[in-house]
N, C-alpha and C positions, 0 to 999 in steps of 0.2 A: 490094732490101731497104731500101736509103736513101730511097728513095719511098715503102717503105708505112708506115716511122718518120717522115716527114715528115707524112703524110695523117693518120698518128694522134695527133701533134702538134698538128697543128691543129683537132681533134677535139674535143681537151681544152682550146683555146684559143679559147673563144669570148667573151671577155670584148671592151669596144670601148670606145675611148677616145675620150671625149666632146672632146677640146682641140686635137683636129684635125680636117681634113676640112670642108666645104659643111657652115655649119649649119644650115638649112633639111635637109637631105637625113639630117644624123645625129639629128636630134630625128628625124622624119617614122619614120625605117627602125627606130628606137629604141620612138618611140612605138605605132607598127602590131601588133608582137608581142604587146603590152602591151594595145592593145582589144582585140586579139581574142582576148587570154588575161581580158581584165576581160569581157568577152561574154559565154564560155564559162561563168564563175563564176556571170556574173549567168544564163547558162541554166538552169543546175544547183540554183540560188535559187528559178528563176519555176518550175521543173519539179517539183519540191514543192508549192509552190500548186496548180499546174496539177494536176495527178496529182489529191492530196488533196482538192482542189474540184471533180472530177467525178467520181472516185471515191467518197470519203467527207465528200461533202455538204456547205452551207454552214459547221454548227458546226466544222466538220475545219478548214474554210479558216480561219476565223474565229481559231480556238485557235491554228494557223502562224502565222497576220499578227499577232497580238495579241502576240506574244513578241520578235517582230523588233527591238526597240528598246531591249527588256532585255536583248538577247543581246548587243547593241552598247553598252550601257551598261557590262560587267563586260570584256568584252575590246578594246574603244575605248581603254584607259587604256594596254593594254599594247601595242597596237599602235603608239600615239602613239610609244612609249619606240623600238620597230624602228623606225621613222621616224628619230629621232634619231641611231641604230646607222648606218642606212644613209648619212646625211651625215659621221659619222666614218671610213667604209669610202671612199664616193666621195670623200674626200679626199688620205687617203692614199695610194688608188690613183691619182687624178691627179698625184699628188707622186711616184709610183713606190717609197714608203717602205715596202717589205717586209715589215721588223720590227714598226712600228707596226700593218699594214695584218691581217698574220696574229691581233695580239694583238687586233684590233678585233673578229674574225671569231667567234674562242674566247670571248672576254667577252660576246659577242650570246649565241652559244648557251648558256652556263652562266646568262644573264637569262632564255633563252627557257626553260629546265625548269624554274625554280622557278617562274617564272611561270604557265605550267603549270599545275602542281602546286595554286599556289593558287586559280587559275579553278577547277578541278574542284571542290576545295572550296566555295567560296564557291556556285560557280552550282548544285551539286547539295544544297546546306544550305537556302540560305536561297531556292530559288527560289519556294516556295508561300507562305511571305512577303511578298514582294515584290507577287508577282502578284494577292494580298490586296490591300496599299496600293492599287494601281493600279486596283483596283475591276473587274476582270474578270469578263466576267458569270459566273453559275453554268452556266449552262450548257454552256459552253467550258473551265469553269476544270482540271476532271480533265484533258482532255485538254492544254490548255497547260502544265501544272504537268509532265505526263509526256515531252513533246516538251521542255521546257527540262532537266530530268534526264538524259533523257538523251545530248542533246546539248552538257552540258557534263561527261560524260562521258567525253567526248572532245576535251577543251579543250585538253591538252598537244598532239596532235596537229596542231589547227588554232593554237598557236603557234607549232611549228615549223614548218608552211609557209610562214609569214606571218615568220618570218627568215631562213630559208634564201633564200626570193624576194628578201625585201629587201637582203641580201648578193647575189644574183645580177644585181638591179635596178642597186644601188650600181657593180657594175664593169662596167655594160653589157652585159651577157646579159640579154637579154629574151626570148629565145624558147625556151629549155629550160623557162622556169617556165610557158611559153603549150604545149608540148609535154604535161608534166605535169597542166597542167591540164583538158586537152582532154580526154586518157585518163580524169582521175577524176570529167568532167562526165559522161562517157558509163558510165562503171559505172555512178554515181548514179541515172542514169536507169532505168539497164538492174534496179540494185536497187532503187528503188522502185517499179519495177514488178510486178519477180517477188517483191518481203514482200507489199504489196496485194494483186496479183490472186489470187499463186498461194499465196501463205501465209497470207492474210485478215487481214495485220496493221493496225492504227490509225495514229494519228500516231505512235505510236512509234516504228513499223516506218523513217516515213519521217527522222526525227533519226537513226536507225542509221544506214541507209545513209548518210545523207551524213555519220556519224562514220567510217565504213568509207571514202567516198571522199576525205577528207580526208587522212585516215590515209596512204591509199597516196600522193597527189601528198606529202606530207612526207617520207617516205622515201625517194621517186626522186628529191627534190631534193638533201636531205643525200647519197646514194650520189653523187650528182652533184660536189657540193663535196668531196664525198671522194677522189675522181678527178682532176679537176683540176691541170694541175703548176703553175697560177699562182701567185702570193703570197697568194693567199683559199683555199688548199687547205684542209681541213679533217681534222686529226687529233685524233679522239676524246681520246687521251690529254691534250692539251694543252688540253681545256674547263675553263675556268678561270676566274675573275674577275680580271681584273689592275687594282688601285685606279684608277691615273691615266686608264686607259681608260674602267673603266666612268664616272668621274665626267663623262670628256667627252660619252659617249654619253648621260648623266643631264641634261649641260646643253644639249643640243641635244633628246634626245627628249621632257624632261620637262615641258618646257611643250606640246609635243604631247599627249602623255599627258591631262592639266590640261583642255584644251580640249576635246580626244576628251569625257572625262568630262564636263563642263559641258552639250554637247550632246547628249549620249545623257539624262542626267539631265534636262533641258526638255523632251525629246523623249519621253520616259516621261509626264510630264505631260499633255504632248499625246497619247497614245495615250490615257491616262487620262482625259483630254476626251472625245476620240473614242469611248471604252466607253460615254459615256453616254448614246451616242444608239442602244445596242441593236447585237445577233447583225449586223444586213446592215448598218449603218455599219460596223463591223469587219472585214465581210468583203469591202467594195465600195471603203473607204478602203485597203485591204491589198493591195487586186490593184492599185490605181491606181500604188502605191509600189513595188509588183514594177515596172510600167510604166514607174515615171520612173527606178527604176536604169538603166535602159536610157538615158537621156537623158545618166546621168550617166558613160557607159564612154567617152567623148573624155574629158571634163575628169579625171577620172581616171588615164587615160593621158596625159594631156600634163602634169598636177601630175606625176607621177613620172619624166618623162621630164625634166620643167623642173629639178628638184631633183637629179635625177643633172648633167644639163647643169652645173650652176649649181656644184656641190658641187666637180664635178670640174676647171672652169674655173678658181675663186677660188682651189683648192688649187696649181694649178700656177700662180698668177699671171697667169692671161690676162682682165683686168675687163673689155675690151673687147669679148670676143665672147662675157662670158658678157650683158653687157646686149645684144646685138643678139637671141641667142637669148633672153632673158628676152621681148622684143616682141615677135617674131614666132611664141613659142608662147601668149601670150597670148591675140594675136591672132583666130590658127586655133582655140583653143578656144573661144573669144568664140564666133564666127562659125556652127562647126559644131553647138553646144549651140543656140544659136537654132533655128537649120535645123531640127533633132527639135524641140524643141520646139513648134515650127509645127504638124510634122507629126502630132504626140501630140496637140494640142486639136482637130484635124479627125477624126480617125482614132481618137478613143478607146471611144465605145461600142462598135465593131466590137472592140476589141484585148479591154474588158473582158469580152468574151460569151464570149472562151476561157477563163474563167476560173469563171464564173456563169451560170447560165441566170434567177438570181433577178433579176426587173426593180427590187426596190427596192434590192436591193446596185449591181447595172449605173449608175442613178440617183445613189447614194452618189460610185460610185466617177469618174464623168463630172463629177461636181461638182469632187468634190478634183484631177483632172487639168485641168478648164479654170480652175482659182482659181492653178495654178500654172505651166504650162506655156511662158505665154508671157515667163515670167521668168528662163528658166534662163539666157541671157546674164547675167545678174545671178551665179548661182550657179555658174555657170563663171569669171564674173570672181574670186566670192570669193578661189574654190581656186587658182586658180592664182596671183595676188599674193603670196599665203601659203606658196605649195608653192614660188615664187623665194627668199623672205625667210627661208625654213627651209634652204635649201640654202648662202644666203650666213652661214648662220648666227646668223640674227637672229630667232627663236621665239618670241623674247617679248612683241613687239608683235601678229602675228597670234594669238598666245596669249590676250591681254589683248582683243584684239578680239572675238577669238569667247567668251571668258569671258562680257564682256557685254554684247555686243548677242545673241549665239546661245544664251547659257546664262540670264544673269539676264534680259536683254533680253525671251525667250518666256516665263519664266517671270513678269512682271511682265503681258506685256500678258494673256497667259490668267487670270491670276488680276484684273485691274481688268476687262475686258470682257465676260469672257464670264458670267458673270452678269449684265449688264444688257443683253446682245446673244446670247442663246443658241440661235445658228443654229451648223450645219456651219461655213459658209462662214466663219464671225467664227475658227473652233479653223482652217480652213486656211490664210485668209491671215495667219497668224503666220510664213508660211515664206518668202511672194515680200517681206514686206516686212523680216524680217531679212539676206535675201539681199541687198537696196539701201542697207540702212543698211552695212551690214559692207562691201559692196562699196567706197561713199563713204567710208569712214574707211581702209582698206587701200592705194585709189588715192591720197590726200593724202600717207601717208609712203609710197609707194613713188616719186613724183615728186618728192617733199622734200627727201628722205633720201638719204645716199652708203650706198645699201644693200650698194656692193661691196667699202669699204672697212673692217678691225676686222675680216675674217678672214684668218687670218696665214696665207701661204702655208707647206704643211708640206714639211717638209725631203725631198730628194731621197737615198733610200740606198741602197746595193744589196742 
């Protein structure tokens, strides 16, 4: 009996504590769960395209890809903020501060339903709005206008994964939310397949499904944190806003937030470029960006593995090993983002023909991946300078960076060049050359700068 209470103990104890241990080996085992639960997302992403663009034909594809940046624009802001959340959790739990750590956990989630609440709103009010500004052509616009409805539809849903994860992330579980997500890549599939084939639904059919698949990994994540006997256990009754908490999680997430927005907002514009050159720019520029998600599941995993690292080191007092791991996941991201990206500018007409049979979207879309591909060391450098600097608690200089070189910075050069250079190529390299300036400005204060010191170690309680 003592052995099967012990096995189920350790069941519910899968948190891991980043402040001990080989760090090479606890980023690495931290970070692995983590691509290949960011893989699985980015599957479930391209498999909409994929589906949609050889089942229901270029304008389907066209109307998916066209929205993707609007949809990042409206929940980019609140995602920034769980960000935030998650450096106040990996704190505390590196501090082993109980009380703090519990109040941290309730205060996310009482952020994450009214936030919620308002995405729904907002994204389902004003989406046909929007997608006006944006200059989307007519002939896509029904169908994008109806895929953004009603995939924000379901916007509470996709914020409660996106804090449950981030609270799982923060205390070093990383493979229950790569568990969760695995399950809800393969409904999604499995559901847009059978609305398409066997129900003959539109794009609508496919924003269902993946509101449907969302919906479930958010719910086995919360039963998950419900379960739990650690100090991030989560009881309903106790969702709550508690002042001093939320305001630390406002001061760390909210220049996340800030930037999130700034980027999404330039990147609208640039979709908005991109509209002007017609149906197969839209749809050839759209499948290339499905393609470079893929480039971007390392730097992604190792920015949140570095910020849990980082969060949980500075919190218990250890600067020394959180700067060695600050280097050496740098490093590996550097390096591995290179390597795809190599591979993505040899290898791209082949990858975009899954997506299109149309030769001038295929053309489109080989443009925008060889204008950007061999830069993503650049863009791996960004994220992860910034995902260190978030974790030591310091937001607001990579805030202020991506402000404006990623926010104003795209928005200046699109608007002075591309009317007197009105090619493709002039609206894609807005993205390898804000990736080198932001990288250079990042690196200068992260070598400058006593990045480990000005966050106070948090109290140890039981």
């Amino acid at each position: 009996m003592s052995h099967l209470l012990h096995h189920h103990s350790n069941s519910l104890r899968s948190s891991v504590r980043m402040t001990e241990g080989a760090i090479g080996s606890r980023l690495i085992r931290f970070a692995a769960p983590l691509f290949i639960g960011n893989l699985f997302q980015q599957l479930y992403s391209t498999a909409d395209a994929l589906i949609v663009g050889n089942l229901l034909g270029n304008n389907a594809l066209a109307a998916v890809s066209s929205v993707s940046s609007l949809i990042f624009m409206l929940i980019g802001f609140v995602e920034g903020v769980f960000i935030g959340a998650g450096v106040a959790v990996s704190r505390y739990f590196g501090a082993d501060n109980r009380k703090r750590l519990s109040d941290s956990v309730h205060t996310d989630l009482a952020f994450c339903f009214v936030a919620g609440a308002i995405l729904t709103a907002a994204g389902t009010v004003f989406s046909d709005d929007i997608l006006r500004l944006m200059g989307t052509p007519n002939e896509i616009f029904p169908q994008a206008a109806l895929y953004m409805r009603i995939y924000f539809s379901g916007a509470i849903a996709t914020a409660l994964y996106n804090c449950c994860r981030g609270i799982m992330q923060a205390v070093g579980d990383s493979r229950h939310p790569l568990y969760y997500l695995i399950l809800s890549s393969v409904v999604n599939i499995i559901l847009d397949i059978v609305f398409i084939i066997f129900f003959h639904g539109g794009v609508g059919s496919a924003a269902f499904a993946t509101v449907l698949s969302q919906a479930l990994s958010a719910v086995l994540c919360l039963l998950r944190l419900m379960r739990t006997e650690e100090g991030h256990r989560v009881r309903l009754r106790k969702i709550r806003f508690n002042g001093p908490i939320f305001l630390e999680i406002v001061r760390y997430g909210l220049p996340t937030g800030f930037q999130n927005s700034a980027i999404a907002i330039a990147n609208v514009l640039v979709q908005s470029n991109v509209n002007a050159f017609g149906t197969m720019a839209v749809a050839g520029c759209g499948a290339a960006v499905k393609i470079e998600g893929f480039a971007f599941l390392p730097i992604s995993s190792f920015v949140m593995a570095l910020t849990t690292f980082i969060g949980q080191n500075l919190g218990a007092g250890r600067t020394e090993r959180a700067k060695i791991g600050a280097r050496f996941g740098l490093l590996c991201c550097v390096g591995i983002a290179e390597a795809i990206g190599i591979l993505i500018f040899f290898t791209a007409p082949f990858l975009l023909r899954g997506f299109t049979s149309e030769p001038e979207a295929i053309a489109y879309g080989v443009l925008r991946s060889r204008t950007c591909s061999l830069f993503y060391c650049f863009l791996a450098a960004t994220h992860c300078l910034a995902g260190i600097l978030r974790g030591a608690g310091k937001s607001l200089y990579p805030m202020s960076c991506y402000l404006v070189i990623w926010g104003f910075g795209r928005i200046l050069y699109l608007t002075l060049l591309v009317p007197h250079f009105p090619l493709i190529t002039t609206v894609n390299l807005v993205y390898p050359i804000s990736w080198f300036v932001s990288t250079v400005f990042l690196l200068i204060y992260y070598r400058k700068a006593d990045w480990v010191h000005g966050f106070e170690p948090a109290k140890r309680t039981a």
